[in-house]
C-alpha positions in Angstrom: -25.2 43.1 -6.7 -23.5 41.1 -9.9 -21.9 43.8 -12.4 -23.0 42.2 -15.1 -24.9 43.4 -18.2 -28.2 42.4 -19.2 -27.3 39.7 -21.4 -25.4 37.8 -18.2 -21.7 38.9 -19.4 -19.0 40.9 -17.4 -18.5 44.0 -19.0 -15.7 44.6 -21.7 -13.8 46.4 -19.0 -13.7 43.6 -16.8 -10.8 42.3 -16.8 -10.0 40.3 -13.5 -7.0 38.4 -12.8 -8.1 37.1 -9.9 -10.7 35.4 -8.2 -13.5 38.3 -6.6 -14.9 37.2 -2.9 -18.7 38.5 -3.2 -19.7 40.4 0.3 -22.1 43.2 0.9 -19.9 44.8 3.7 -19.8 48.7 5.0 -15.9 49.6 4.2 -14.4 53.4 5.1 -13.1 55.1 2.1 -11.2 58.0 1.9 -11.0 59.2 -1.5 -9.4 62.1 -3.1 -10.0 65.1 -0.9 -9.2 63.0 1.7 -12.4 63.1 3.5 -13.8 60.0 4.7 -16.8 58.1 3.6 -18.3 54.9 3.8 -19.0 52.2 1.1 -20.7 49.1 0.3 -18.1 46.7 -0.7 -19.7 44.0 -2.8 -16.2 42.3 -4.3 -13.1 42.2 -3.6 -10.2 40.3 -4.7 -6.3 40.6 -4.3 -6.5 43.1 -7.3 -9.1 45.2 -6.4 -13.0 45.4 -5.5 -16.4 46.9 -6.9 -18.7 49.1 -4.3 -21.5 51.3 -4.1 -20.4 54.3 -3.0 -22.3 57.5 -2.4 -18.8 59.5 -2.8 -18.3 61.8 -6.3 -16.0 59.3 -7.8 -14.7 59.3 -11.5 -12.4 57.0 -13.6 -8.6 57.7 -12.5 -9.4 59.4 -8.9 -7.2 57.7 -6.6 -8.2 56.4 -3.0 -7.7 54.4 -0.1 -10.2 51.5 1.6 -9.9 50.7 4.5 -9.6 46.4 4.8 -11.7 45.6 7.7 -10.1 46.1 11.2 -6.8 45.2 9.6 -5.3 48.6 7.7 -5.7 50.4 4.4 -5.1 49.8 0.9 -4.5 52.4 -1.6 -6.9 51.9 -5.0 -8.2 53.6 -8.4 -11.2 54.0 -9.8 -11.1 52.3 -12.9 -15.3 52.3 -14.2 -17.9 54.0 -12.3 -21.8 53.5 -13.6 -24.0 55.4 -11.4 -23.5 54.4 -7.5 -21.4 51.4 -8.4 -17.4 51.6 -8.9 -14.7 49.0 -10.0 -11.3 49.6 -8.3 -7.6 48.2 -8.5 -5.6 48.0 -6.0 -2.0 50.1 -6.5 -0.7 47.5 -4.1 -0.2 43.9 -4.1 -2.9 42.9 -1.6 -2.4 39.7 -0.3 -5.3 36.5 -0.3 -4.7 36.9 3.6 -5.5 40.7 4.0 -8.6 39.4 1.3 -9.6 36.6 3.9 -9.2 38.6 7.2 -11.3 41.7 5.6 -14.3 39.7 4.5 -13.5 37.8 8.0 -13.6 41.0 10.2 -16.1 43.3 7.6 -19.4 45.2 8.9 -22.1 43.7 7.3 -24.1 46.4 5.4 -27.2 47.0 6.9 -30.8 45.5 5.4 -31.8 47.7 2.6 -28.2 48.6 1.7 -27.5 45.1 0.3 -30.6 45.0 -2.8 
């Protein structure tokens, strides 16, 4: 899934500094009640990622994603439209961590990835 809007442009709050990694990978998150869900990670990037998540998420609630089998990293919720969220990291996250999570990720299963 490409956030993008009808008209093929990233939304005004898009505002990446660096490069996303496209994946359709199942990610735990634990968000703010601290219970644990999982995700489908679609992006992600040193600054932060976009996912479908299930999990009653709204702009500002703060979070943690797990990076593959490699630790966690703490995010925000900075858009959500519908399912779909768009997250910064609160972290530097390095290209590394990037790398060895989309290395080591769960593939989402058939079905999740349309």
């Amino acid at each position: 899934m490409v956030f993008k809007n009808s008209a093929g442009e990233w939304p005004a709050h898009d505002r990446r500094r660096t490069k996303r990694w496209p994946t359709s990978s199942t990610c735990a998150l634990r968000g703010p009640s601290g219970e644990a869900a999982a995700c489908t990670v679609r992006n992600i990037s040193q600054g932060g990622f976009g996912a479908e998540c299930s999990q009653a998420l709204t702009d500002g609630d703060e979070l943690t994603l797990r990076l593959g089998r490699i630790g966690y990293a703490p995010a925000r919720v900075v858009w959500r439209t519908g399912s779909a969220v768009g997250c910064e990291f609160l972290r530097d996250v390095t290209a590394a961590e990037v790398a060895l999570t989309l290395a080591t990720a769960t593939r989402a299963a058939k079905g999740e990835t349309d």
